[in-house]
C-alpha positions in Angstrom: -24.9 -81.5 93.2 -22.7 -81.8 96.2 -20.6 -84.5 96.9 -20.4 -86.2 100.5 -17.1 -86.3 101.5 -15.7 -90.1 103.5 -16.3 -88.6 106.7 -19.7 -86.9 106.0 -20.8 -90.1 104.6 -20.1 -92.2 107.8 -21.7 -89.6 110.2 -24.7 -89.8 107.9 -24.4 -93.8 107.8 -24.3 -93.5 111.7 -27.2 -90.7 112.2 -29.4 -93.4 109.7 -28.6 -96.5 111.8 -29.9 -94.9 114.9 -30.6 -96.5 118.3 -28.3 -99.5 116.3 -25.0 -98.1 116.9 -25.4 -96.8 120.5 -22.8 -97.3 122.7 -24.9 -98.6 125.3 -22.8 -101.1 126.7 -19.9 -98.9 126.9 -17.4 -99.0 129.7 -14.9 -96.5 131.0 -14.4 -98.8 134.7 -11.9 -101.6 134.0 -13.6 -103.7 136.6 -16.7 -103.7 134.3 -14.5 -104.9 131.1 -14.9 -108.2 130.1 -12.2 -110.8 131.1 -10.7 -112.4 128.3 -8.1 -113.3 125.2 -7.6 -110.3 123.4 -5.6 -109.9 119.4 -4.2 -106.3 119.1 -6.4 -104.4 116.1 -4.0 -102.9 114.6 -5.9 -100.1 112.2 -6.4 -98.4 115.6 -3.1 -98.9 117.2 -0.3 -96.4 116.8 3.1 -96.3 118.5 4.7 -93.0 118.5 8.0 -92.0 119.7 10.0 -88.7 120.0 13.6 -87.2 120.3 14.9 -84.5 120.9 16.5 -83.1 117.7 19.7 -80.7 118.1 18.1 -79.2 121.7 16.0 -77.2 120.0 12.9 -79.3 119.1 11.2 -82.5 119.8 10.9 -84.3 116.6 8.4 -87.2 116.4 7.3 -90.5 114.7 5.1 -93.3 114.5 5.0 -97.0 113.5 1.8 -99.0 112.6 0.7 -102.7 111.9 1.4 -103.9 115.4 0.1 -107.5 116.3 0.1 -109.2 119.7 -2.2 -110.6 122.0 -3.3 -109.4 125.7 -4.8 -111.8 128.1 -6.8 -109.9 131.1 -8.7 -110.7 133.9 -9.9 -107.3 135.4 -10.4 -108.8 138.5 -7.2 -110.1 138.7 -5.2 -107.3 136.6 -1.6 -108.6 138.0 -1.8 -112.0 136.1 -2.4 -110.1 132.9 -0.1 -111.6 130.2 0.5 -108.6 127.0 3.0 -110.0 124.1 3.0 -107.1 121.0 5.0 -107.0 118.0 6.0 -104.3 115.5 7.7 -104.4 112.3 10.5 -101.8 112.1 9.8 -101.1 108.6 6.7 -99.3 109.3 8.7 -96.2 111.2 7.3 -92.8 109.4 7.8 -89.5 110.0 6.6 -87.7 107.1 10.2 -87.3 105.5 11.0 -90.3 103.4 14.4 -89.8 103.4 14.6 -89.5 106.3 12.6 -92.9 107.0 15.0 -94.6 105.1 17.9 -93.6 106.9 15.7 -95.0 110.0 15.1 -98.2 108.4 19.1 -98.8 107.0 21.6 -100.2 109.1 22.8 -96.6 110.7 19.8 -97.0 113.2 16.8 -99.7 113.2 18.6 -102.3 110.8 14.9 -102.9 109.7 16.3 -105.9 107.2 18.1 -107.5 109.9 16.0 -107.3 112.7 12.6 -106.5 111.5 10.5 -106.8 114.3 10.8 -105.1 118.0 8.8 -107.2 120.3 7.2 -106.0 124.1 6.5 -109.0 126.3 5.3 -108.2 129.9 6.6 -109.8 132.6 4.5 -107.9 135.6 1.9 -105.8 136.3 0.8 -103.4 139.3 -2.3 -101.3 139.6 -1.4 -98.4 140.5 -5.3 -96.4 140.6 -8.8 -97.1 139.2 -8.0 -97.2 135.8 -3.6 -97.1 135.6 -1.1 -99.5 136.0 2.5 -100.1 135.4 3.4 -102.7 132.9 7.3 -104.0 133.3 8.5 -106.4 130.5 11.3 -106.8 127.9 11.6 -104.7 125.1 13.6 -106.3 122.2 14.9 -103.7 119.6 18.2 -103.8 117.2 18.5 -107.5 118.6 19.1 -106.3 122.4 16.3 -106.9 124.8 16.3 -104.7 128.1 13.9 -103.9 130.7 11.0 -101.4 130.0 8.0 -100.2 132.3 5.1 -98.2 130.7 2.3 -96.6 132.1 -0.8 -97.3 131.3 -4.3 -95.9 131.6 -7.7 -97.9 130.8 -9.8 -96.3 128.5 -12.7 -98.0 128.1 -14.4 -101.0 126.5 -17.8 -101.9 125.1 -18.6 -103.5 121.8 -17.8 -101.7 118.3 -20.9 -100.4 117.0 -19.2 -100.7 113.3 -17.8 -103.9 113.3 -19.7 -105.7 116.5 -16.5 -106.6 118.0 -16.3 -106.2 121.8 -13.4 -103.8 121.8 -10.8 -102.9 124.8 -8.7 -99.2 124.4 -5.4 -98.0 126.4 -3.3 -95.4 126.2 0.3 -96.1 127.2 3.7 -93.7 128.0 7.2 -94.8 128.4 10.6 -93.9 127.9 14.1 -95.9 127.1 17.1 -94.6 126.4 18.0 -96.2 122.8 22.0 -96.4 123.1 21.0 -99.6 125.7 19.9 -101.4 122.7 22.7 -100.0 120.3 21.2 -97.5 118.5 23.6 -94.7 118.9 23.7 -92.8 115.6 24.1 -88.9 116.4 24.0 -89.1 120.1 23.9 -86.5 121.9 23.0 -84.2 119.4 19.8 -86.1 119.0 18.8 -87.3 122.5 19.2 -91.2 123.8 16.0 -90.4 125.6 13.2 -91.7 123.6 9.6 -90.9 124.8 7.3 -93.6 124.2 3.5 -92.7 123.4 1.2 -95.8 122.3 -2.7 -95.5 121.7 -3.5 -99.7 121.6 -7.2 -100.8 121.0 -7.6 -105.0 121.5 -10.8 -107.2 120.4 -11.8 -109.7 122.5 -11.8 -113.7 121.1 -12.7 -115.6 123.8 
């Protein structure tokens, strides 16, 4: 007898629902999206970054269990109001040495200061479904000036969990010596590239 593997068994849960889980009301124009107050779901969030290790390769990571809010008017995209945080102690990179090191007081100082926060401060449209999102980043217990670029992916209601469901994709870069994390520079690059897949739910 075979066994249905996790993912078998939720395409066969979806094939069995039918017409039930259709993304009918699925949405990839931001004009279409539902205006709204949004909560960060964090299962489907990720926030990568990547350095450059020794010149020779980029070297990457990832931190989870964001929270935050996002409130968005897609008619009125500029007044949009994003406030995220994420605990420092999440930081992996497959290499658990290595994420401690990350965590100690060398680089994040994840005891001391164990959240970095992103809190917007303007946006511009800058095409159909992108738009630049300037706020303060607060890592390390320095706040500076970040802008991320962000592209609308689309929105429609979760045919899993029947929550209306809004998804971006977001790029950035900072340079982490501005909020005094120096450890190793240059030999591992101050440039950090920023990549963030976010997925909000709608509360009201």
């Amino acid at each position: 007898m075979k066994t249905l593997s996790f993912a078998g068994a939720v395409v066969a849960s979806v094939a069995l629902a039918g017409s039930s889980l259709a993304q009918e009301d699925l949405t990839h124009d931001p004009n279409q999206a539902q205006a709204g107050h949004y909560v960060v779901e964090p299962r489907h969030t990720r926030v990568l970054f990547s350095v450059l290790h020794f010149g020779y390769t980029h070297y990457y990571g990832d931190f989870i269990g964001a929270s935050g809010t996002l409130d968005i008017d897609p008619r009125h995209v500029e007044a949009a109001q994003l406030s995220v945080s994420i605990p420092m102690a999440s930081v992996s990179t497959t290499n658990a040495t290595l994420d401690g090191e990350l965590k100690g007081a060398g680089w994040f100082d994840a005891a001391k200061y164990p959240n970095m926060t992103f809190v917007s401060r303007h946006v511009t449209r800058t095409g159909p479904t992108t738009a630049k999102v300037e706020g303060d980043l607060t890592l390390h217990g320095v706040t500076h000036p970040v802008t991320l670029d962000v592209s609308f992916n689309a929105a429609g209601l979760n045919p899993l969990d029947r929550h209306y469901t809004a998804g971006f994709d977001a790029t950035g870069t900072l340079k982490r010596s501005d909020f005094g994390v120096k450890s190793f520079v240059p030999l591992i690059s101050d440039d950090v590239d920023v990549i963030i897949s976010a997925a909000f739910e709608r509360q009201s």
